[in-house]
Structures are given as C-alpha cells and as structure tokens.
C-alpha positions as CSV (number, residue, x, y, z in Angstrom):
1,X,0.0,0.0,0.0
2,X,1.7,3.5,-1.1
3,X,-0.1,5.6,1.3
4,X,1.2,9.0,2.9
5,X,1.7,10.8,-0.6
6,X,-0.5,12.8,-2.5
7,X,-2.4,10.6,-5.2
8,X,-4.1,12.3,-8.5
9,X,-7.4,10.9,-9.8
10,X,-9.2,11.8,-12.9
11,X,-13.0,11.4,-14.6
12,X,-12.9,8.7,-17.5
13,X,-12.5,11.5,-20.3
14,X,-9.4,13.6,-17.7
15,X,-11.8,16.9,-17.5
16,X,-11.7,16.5,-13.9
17,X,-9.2,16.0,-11.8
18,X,-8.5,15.7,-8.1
19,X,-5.8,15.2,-5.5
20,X,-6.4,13.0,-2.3
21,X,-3.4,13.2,0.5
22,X,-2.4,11.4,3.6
23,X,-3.7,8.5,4.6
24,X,-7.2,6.7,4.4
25,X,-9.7,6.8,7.0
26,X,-10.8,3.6,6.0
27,X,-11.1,1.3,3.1
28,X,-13.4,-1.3,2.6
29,X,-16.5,-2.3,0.2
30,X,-19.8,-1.3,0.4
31,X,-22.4,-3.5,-0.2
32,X,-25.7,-1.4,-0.4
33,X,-27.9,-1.1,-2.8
34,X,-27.3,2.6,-3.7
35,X,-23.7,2.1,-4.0
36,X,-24.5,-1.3,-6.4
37,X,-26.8,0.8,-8.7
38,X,-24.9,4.4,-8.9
39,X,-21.5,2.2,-9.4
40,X,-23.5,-0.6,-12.1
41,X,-21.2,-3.0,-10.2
42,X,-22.3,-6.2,-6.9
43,X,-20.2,-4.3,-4.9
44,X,-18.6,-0.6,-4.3
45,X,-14.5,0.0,-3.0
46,X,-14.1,2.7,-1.3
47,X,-11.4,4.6,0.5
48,X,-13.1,7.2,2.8
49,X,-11.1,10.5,3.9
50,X,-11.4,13.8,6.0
51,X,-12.6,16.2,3.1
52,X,-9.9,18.7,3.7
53,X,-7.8,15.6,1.8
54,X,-10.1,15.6,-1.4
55,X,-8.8,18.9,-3.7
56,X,-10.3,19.7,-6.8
57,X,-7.4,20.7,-9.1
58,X,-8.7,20.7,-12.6
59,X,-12.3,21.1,-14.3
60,X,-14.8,21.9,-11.1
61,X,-16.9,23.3,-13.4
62,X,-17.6,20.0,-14.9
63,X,-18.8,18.3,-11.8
64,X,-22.3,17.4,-11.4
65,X,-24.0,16.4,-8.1
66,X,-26.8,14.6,-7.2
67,X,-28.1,13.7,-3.4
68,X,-30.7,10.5,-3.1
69,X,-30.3,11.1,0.6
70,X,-28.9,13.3,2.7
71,X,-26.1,11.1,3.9
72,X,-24.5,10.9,0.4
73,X,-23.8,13.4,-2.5
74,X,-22.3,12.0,-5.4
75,X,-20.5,13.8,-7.5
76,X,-19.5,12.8,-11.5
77,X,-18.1,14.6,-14.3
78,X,-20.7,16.0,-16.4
79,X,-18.8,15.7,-19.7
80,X,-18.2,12.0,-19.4
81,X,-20.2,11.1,-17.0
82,X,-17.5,9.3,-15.5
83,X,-17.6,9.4,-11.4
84,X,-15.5,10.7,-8.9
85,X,-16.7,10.7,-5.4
86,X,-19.2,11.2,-2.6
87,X,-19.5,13.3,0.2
88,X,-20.9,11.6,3.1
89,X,-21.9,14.9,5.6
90,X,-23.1,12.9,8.5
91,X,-19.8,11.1,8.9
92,X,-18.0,13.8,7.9
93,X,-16.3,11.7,5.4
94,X,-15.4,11.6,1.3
95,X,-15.5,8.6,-0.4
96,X,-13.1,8.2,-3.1
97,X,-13.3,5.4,-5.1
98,X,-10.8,2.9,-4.9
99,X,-10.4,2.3,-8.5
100,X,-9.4,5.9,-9.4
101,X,-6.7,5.8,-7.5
102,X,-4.7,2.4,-8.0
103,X,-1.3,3.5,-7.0
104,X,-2.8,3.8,-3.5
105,X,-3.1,0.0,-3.2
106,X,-6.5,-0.5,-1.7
107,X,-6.2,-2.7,1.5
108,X,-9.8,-3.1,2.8
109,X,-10.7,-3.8,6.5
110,X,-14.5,-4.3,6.1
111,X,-17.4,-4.8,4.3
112,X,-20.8,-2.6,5.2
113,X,-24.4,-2.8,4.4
114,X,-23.5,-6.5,3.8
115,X,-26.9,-7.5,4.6
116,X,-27.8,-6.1,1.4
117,X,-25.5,-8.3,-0.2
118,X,-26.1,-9.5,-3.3
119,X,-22.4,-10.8,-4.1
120,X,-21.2,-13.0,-0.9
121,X,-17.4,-12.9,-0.3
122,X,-15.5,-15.1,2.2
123,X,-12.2,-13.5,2.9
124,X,-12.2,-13.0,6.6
125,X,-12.9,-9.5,6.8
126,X,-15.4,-8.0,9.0
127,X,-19.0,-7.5,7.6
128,X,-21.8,-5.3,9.1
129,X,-25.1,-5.5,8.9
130,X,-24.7,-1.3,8.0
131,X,-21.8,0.5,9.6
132,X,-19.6,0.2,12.4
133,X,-21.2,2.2,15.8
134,X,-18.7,5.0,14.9
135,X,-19.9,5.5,11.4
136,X,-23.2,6.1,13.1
137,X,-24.5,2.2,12.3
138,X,-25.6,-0.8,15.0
139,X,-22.0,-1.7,15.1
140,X,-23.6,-5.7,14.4
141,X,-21.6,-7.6,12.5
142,X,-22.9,-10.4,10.1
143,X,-21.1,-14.2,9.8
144,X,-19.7,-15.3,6.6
C-alpha cells in the first residue's frame, strides 16, 4: 500500500481531476444497494477521507451532483459522466473510489451494508449488517 503521498485521480474523459493526500480513513467495500446501482457494479471499493484531503485541481466546473439522501452526495463529471466521489456529511467523510486511484493499493478492512449483499465474499474481513457504531450504524456484524 503506497499511502502518505498525494495521489491524482481523474474522470474517464481527464476533464476533472483531483488530489487525495495522507492517509485513508478507511477502506473497505460497500455492499448497499445505492452504491451497487450508482457504481453498475455487486459491490462498491471505497477509501473514505477527511474532506480537507479531497482537492479539486482541474475542471470543477464540470462536476455534477446529485443527493438520493442526505447522507450521500455524489458527484460525476458532467462531460463524461465518469464518477468521482461522494461526500458523506453525516460522517464527515469523502469517499473516493478505490479504483481511481490504483497506485494507492486499496487494503480493505470491512465490508458494510453486507446484509444487502447480493455478491457474498468469504475472505475473513469484518461484515456489518450497515456500519460500524462510529460510522453512526448498530455496530452488528454479520457471519460469513
């Protein structure tokens, strides 16, 4: 994992680009069905930071933003369409995700929402029924 240095992501067409420094809050996968549907994939990596981290460095003018709730506002380049990350207010938290920004290395220590699983992995790491108590979630963790 290459953590510690500034890493530079981009949109799929380069219009926007961003910087993420320091060090993850956490990484992980998401398992919910908003993250499934606004990602098209089972299952969403994500590295979560402090937002004074995420920087804007190239085409804000191009981001678009859309909130489903108020706990996440997702963000996506509005030339491309290609997305970039979401801001998670409640936690306090921005969720860059982990394939824009390979160098990083993404070393996941959970999975969340996993009772919305719809893609079952069994590789030992922790999986809650939502979040951990200090994301604001029950804390309950689900058996693999």
């Amino acid at each position: 994992m290459n953590t510690g240095q500034p890493h530079t992501a981009h949109c799929f067409c380069g219009a926007v680009e961003f910087t993420v420094s320091g060090e993850p809050v956490a990484m992980g996968y998401c398992h919910c069905e908003s993250c499934r549907r606004w990602s098209g994939g089972p299952v969403n990596a994500f590295t979560l930071w402090p937002p004074e981290a995420v920087r804007v460095t190239r085409g804000a003018e191009h981001i678009g933003s859309y909130a489903k709730t108020p706990n996440s506002l997702r963000h996506w380049c509005t030339r491309c369409g290609g997305h970039l990350f979401t801001e998670h207010p409640a936690m306090g938290l921005t969720d860059v995700y982990a394939a824009l920004i390979p160098e990083l290395g993404h070393a996941p220590g959970m999975h969340v929402h996993y009772a919305e699983t719809v893609l079952p992995l069994r590789d030992s790491l922790p999986k809650f029924r939502d979040l951990p108590e200090a994301a604001g979630g029950s804390g309950a963790r689900i058996a693999e």
